[in-house]
C-alpha positions as CSV (number, residue, x, y, z in Angstrom):
1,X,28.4,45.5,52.0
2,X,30.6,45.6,49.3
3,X,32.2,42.5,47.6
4,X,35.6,41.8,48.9
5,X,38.2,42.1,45.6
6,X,39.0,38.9,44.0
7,X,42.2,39.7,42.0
8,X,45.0,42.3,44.1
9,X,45.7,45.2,41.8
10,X,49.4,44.1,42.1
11,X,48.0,41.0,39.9
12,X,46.7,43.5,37.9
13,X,49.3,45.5,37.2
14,X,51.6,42.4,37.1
15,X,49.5,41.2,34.0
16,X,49.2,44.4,32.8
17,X,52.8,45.4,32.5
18,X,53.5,41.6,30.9
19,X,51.2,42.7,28.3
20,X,52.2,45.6,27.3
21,X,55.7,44.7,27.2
22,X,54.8,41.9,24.5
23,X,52.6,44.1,22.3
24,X,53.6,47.6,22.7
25,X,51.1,50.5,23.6
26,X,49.9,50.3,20.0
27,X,48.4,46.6,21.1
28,X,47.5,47.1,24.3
29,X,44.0,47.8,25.3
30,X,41.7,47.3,28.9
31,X,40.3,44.2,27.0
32,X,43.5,42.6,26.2
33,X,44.9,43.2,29.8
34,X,42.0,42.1,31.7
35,X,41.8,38.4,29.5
36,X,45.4,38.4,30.6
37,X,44.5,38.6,34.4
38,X,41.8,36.6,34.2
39,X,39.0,39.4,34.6
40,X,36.7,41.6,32.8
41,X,37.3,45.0,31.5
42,X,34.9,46.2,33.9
43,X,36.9,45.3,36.5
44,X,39.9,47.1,34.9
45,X,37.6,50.2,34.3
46,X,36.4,50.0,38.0
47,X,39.9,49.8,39.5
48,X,42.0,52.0,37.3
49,X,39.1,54.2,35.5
50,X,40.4,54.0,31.8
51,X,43.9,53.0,29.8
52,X,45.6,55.4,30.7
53,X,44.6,55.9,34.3
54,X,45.8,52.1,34.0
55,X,49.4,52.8,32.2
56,X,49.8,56.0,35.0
57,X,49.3,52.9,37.5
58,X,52.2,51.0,35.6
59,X,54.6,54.0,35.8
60,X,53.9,54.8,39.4
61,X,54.5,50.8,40.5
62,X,57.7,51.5,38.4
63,X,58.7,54.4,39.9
64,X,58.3,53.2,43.0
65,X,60.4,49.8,42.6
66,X,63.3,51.8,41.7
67,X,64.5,52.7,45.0
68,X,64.5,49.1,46.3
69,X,65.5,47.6,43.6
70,X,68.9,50.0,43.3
71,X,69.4,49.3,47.4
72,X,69.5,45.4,46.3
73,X,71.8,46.1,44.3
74,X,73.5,48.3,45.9
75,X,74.6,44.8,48.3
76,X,74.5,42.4,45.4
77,X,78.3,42.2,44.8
78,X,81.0,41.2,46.3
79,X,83.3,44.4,45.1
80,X,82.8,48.1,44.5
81,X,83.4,47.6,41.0
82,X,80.8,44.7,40.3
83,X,77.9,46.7,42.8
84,X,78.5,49.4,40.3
85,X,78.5,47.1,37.5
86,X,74.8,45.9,38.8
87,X,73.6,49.2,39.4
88,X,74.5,50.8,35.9
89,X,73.2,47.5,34.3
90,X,69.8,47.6,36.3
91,X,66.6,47.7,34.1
92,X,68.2,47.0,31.0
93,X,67.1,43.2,31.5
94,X,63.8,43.8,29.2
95,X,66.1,45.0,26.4
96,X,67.3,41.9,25.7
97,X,66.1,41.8,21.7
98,X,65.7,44.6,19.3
99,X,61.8,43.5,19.6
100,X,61.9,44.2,23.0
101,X,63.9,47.3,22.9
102,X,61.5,48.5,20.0
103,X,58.3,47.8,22.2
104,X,60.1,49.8,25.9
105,X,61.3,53.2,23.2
106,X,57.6,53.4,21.5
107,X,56.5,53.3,25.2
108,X,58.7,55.6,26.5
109,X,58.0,58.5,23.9
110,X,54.4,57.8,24.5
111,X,54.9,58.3,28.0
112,X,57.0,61.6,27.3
113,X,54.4,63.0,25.5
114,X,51.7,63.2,28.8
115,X,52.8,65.9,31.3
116,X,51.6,63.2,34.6
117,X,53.7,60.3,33.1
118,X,56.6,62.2,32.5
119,X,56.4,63.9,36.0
120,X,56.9,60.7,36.6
């Protein structure tokens, strides 16, 4: 029988994403992320199969929070004007410092170059 899994991969991921948002994809490796959730690289490797199987993982969670995310806000004002407001302002939360901004471009170009991630 196989051992039940300790750690969700939404954990994972959650860690992961921290991670690489405070290094950059120049500083983040499966060894890094996994001390940051608490498990081994191994577990990393046996999950997602290898970094980048890992930061396809990260794009598709992103992709896939977009929709809700933009029908919260599509309700989270109390006028036309502000609901737009909140919807054209949505994601740029993490671009709050030129670090910051720096770290989400270099990952972005990165993520342009690889035809899966930019199907994305």
């Amino acid at each position: 029988m196989a051992r039940p899994r300790g750690i969700p991969d939404e954990e994972l991921l959650a860690a992961a994403q921290t991670l690489l948002f405070e290094v950059g994809p120049a500083g983040f490796t499966l060894e890094k992320s996994a001390a940051r959730a608490g498990v081994s690289a191994a577990t990393l490797i046996k999950r997602f199969g290898s970094k980048r199987q890992l930061l396809l993982a990260l794009n598709r969670r992103w992709v896939a929070s977009i929709e809700p995310a933009m029908s919260a806000v599509a309700q989270s004002g109390d006028t036309a004007v502000r609901r737009l407001r909140n919807g054209t302002l949505w994601g740029y939360a993490e671009l709050d410092s030129p670090a910051n901004a720096a770290t989400q471009l270099t990952t972005l170009a990165l993520d342009l170059q690889d035809e899966p991630m930019r199907e994305l």
